[in-house]
MARROZA-104443 format. One record per residue: residue in one letter; x, y negated, z negated of N, C-alpha, C, O in turn. Coordinates in pm, 1 decimal, m for minus. Example, Ala and Ser with C-alpha at 12.3 -4.5 7.8 and 13.67 -1.06 7.14 Angstrom:
# MARROZA-104443
+---------+----------+----------+----------+----------+----------+----------+----------+----------+----------+----------+----------+----------+
| residuo |       nX |       nY |       nZ |      caX |      caY |      caZ |       cX |       cY |       cZ |       oX |       oY |       oZ |
+---------+----------+----------+----------+----------+----------+----------+----------+----------+----------+----------+----------+----------+
|       A |   1319.0 |    569.0 |   m780.0 |   1230.0 |    450.0 |   m780.0 |   1320.0 |    330.0 |   m780.0 |   1423.6 |    331.9 |   m846.5 |
|       S |   1285.0 |    225.0 |   m708.0 |   1367.0 |    106.0 |   m714.0 |   1290.0 |     m3.0 |   m787.0 |   1340.9 |   m113.8 |   m803.9 |
+---------+----------+----------+----------+----------+----------+----------+----------+----------+----------+----------+----------+----------+
# end
This chain:
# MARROZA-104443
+---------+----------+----------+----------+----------+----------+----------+----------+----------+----------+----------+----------+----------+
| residuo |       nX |       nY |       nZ |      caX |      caY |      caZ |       cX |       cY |       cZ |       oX |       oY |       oZ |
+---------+----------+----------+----------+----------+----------+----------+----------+----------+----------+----------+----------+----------+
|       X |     84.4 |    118.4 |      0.0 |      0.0 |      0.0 |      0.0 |     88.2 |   m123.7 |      0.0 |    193.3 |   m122.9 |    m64.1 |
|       X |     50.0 |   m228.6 |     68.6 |    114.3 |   m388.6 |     71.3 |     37.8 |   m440.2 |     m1.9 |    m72.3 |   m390.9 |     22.6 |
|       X |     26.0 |   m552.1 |   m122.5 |    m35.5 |   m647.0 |   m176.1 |   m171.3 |   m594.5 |   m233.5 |   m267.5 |   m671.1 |   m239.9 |
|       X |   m177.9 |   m496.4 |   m265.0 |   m347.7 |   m461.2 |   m314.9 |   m310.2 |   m355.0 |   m481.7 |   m237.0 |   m258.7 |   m504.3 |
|       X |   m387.1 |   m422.3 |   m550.7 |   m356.6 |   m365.4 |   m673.8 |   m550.5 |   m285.3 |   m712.8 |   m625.8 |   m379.5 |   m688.3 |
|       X |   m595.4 |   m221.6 |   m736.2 |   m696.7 |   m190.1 |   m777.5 |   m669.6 |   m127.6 |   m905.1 |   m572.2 |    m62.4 |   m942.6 |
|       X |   m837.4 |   m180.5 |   m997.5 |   m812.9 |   m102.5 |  m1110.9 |   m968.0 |    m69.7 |  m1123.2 |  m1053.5 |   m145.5 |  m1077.5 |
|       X |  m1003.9 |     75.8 |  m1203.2 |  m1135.9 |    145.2 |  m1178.9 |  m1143.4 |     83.6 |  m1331.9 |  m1062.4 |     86.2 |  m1424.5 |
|       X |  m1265.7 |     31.3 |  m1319.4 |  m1302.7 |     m2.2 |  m1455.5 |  m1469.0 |     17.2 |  m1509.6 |  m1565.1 |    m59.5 |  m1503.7 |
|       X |  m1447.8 |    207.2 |  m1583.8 |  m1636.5 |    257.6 |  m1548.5 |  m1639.0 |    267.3 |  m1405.1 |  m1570.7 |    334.8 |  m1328.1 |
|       X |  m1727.5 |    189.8 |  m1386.6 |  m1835.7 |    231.3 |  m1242.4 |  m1773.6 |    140.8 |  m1167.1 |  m1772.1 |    170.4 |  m1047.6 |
|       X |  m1673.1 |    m54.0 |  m1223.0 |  m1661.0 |   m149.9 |  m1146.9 |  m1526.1 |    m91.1 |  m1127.9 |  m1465.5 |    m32.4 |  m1217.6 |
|       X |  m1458.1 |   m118.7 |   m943.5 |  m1420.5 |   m113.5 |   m869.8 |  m1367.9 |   m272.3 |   m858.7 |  m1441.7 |   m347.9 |   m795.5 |
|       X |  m1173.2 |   m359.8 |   m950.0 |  m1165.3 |   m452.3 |   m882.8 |  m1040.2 |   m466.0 |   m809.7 |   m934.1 |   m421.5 |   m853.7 |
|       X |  m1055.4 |   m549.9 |   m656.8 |   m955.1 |   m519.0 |   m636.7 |   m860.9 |   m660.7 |   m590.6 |   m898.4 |   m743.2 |   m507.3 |
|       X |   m764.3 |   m664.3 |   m647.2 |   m631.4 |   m756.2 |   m670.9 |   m547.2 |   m789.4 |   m516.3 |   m468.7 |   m712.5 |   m460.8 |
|       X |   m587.3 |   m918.3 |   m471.1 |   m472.2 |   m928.5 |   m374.6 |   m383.4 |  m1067.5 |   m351.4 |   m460.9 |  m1162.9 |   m358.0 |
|       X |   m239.1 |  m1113.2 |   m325.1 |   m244.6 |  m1218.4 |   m346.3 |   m253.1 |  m1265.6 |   m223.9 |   m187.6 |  m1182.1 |   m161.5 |
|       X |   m288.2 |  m1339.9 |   m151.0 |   m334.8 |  m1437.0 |     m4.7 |   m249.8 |  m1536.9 |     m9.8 |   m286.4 |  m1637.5 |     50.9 |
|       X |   m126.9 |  m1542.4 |    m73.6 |    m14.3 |  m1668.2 |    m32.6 |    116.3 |  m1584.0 |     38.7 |    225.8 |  m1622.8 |     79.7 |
|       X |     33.6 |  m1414.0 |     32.0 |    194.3 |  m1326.8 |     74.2 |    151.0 |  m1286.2 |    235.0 |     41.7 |  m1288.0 |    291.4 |
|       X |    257.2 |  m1257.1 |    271.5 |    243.8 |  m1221.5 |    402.9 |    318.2 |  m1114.5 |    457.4 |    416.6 |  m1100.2 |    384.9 |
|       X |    319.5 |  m1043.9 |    536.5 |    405.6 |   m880.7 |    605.4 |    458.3 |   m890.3 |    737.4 |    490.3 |   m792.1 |    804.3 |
|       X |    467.2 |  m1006.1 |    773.8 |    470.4 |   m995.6 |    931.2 |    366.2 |  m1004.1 |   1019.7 |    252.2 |  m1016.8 |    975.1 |
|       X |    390.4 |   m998.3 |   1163.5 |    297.5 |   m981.7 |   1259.4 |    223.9 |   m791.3 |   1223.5 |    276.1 |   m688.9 |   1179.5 |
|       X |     97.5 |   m823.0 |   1266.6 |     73.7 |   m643.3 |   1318.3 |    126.1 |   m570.6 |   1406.1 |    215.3 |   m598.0 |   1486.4 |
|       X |     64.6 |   m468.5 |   1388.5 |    185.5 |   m393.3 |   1506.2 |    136.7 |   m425.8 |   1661.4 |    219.4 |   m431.6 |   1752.4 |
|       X |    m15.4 |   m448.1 |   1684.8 |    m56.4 |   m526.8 |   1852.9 |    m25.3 |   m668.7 |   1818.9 |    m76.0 |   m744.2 |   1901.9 |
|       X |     55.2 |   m744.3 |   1704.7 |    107.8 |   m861.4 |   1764.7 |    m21.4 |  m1005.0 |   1748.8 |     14.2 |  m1120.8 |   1770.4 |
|       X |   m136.7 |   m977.6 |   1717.4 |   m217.0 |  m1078.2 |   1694.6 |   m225.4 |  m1101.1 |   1579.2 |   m280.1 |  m1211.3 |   1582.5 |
|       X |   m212.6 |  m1079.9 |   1486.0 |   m265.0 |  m1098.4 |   1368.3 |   m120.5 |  m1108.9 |   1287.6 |    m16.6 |  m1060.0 |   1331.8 |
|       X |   m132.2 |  m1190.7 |   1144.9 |    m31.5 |  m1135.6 |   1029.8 |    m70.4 |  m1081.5 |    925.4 |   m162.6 |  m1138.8 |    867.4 |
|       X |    m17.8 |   m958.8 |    866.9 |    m94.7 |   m892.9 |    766.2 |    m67.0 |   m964.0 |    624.8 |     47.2 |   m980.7 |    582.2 |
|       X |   m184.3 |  m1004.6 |    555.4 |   m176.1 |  m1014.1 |    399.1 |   m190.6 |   m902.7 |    353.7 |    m96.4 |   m898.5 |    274.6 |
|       X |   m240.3 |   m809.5 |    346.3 |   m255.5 |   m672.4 |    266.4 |   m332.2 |   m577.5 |    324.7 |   m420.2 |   m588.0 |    410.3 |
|       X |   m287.7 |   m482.7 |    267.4 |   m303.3 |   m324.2 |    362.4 |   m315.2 |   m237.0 |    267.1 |   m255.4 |   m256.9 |    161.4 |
|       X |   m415.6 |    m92.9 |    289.7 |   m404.2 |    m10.2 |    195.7 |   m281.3 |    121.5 |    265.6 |   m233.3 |    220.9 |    211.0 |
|       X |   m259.8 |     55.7 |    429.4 |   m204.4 |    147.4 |    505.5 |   m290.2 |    296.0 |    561.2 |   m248.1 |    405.3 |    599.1 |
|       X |   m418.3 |    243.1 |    546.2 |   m513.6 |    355.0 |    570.5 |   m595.3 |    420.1 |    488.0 |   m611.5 |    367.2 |    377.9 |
|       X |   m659.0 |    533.0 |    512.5 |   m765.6 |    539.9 |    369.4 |   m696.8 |    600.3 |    288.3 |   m617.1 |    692.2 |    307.4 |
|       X |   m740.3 |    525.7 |    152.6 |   m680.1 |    562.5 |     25.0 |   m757.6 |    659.4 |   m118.8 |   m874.2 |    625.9 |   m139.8 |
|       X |   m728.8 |    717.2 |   m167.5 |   m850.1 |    766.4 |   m324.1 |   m829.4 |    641.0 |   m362.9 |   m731.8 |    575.9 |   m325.5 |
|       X |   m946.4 |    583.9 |   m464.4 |   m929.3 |    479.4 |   m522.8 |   m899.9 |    541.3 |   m688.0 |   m935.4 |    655.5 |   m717.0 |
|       X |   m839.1 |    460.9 |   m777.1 |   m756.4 |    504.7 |   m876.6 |   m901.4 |    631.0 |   m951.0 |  m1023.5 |    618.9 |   m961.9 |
|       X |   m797.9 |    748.2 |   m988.5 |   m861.9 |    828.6 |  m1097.3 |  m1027.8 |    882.6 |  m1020.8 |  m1122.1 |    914.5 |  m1093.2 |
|       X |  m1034.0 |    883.5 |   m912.6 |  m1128.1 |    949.4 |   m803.5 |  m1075.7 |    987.1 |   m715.9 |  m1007.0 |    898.8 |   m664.5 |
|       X |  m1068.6 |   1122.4 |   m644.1 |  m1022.6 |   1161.9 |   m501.6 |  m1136.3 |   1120.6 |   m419.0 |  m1133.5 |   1085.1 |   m301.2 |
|       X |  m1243.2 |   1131.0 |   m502.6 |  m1343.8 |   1166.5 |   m368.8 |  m1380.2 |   1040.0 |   m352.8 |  m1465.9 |   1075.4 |   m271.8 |
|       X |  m1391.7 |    941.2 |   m355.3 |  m1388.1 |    813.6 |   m307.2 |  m1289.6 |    761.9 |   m230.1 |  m1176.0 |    789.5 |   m268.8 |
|       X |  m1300.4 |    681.1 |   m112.1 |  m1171.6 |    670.4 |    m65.3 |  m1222.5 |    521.4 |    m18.2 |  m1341.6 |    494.8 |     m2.1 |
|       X |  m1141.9 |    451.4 |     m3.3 |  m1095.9 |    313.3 |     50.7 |   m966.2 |    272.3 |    151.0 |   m848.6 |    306.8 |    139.7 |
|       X |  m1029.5 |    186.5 |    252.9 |   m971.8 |    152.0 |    384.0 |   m978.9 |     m4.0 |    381.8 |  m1093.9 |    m46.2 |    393.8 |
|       X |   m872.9 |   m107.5 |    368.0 |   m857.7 |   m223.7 |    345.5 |   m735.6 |   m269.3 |    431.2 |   m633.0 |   m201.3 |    431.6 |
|       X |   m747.9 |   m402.8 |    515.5 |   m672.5 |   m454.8 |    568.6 |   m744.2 |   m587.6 |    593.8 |   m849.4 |   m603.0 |    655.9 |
|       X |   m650.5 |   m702.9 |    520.6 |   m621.5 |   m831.7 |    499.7 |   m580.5 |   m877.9 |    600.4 |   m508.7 |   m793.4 |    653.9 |
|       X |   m588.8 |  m1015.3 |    688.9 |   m480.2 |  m1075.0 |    831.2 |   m598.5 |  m1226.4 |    889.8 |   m712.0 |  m1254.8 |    928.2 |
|       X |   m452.3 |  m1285.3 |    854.9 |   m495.5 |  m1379.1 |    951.0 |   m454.9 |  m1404.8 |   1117.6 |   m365.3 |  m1351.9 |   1183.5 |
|       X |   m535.2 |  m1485.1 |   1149.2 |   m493.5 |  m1505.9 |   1315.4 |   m349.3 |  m1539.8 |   1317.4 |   m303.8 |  m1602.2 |   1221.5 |
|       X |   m273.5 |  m1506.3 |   1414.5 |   m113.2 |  m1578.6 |   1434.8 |    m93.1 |  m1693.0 |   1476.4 |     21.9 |  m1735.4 |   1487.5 |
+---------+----------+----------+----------+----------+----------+----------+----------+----------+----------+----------+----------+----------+
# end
């Protein structure tokens, strides 16, 4: 994961990113990534839930 912190709290689901960081261009070159989960993820202390997150502004 780039820039994404999640924490399961009970049933709430929050998730942490900071929007002043940046990763570069994407890999097609339009966009710059603020945060990525890098694809689908378990979210903490659940497998069977999964989460897919990607942050980007225009270039």
């Amino acid at each position: 994961m780039k820039n994404v912190d999640m924490k399961l709290d009970g049933n709430i689901l929050t998730i942490t990113v900071d929007i002043s960081k940046d990763f570069g261009e994407s890999k097609s070159g339009k966009s710059i990534t603020i945060a990525s989960t890098e694809g689908n993820i378990s979210i903490p202390d659940n497998e069977e839930i999964k989460i897919g997150l990607n942050i980007y502004k225009k270039k």
